[in-house]
C-alpha positions as CSV (number, residue, x, y, z in Angstrom):
1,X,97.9,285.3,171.6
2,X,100.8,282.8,171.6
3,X,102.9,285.1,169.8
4,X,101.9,288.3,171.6
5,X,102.6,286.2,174.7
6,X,106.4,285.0,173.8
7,X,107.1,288.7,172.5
8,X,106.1,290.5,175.9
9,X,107.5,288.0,177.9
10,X,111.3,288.8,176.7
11,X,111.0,292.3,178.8
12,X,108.3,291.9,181.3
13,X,106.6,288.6,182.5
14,X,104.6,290.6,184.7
15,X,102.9,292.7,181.5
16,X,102.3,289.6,179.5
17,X,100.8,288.3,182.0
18,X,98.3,291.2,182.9
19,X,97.8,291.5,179.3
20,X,97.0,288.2,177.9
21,X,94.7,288.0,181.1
22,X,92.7,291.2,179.9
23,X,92.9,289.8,175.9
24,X,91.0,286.4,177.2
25,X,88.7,288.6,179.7
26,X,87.6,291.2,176.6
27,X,87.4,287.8,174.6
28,X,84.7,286.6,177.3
29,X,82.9,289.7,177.7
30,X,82.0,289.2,173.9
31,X,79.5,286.5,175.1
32,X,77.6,288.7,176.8
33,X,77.5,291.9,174.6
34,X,77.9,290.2,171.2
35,X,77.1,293.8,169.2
36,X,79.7,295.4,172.0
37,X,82.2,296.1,169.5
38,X,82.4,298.8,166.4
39,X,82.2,297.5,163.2
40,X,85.5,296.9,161.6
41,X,85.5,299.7,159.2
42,X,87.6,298.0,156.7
43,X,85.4,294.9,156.1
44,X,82.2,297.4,156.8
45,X,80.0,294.4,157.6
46,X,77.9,294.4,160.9
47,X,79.3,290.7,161.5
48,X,82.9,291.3,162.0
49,X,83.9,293.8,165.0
50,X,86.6,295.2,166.6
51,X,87.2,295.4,170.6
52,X,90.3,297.8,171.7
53,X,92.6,296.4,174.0
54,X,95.5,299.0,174.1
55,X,97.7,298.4,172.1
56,X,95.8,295.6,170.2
57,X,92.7,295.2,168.3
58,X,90.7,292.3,168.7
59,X,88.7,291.5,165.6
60,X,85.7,289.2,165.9
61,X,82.9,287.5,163.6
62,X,79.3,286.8,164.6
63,X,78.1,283.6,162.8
64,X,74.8,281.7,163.8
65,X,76.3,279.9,166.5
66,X,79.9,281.0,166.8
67,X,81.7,283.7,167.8
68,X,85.3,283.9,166.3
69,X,88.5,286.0,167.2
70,X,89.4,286.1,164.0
71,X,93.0,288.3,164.7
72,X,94.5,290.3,167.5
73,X,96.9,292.9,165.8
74,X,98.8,295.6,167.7
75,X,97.2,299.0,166.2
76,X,100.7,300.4,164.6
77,X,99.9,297.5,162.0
78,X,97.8,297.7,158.8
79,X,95.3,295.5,158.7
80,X,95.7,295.4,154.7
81,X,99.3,293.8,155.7
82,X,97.8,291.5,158.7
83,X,95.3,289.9,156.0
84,X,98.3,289.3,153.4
85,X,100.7,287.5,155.9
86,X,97.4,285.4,156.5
């Protein structure tokens, strides 16, 4: 979020803001509804899930006792590229 952060911040303060706020509300939300989001279709396991938060997609893992954001990428990316650079 960092990064996503320092990127939107160059153009408008006021969007990085807004949208770092909405990132860490959808992150929250997750502990409520932990089946809320689809299942990542590339991994195809009902433990790691997506949330959509225009333009980003928030991936998650369900563990026993943990819930884990495990990327946010912006949806123009491959995730096949994301994991590499990992």
């Amino acid at each position: 979020m960092e990064a996503i952060l320092t990127y939107h911040l160059r153009d408008s303060p006021v969007y990085a803001s807004e949208l770092i706020d909405t990132l860490l509300e959808q992150a929250m939300s997750i502990l409520e509804h932990l089946k809320r989001g689809r299942i990542l279709p590339e991994i195809d396991d009902p433990s790691v899930r997506e949330l959509f938060v225009s333009p980003y997609r928030m991936m998650y893992s369900l563990e026993e006792n943990l819930i884990r954001i495990i990327g946010i990428v912006h949806m123009s990316r491959g995730l096949r590229n994301y994991w590499r650079e990992q």
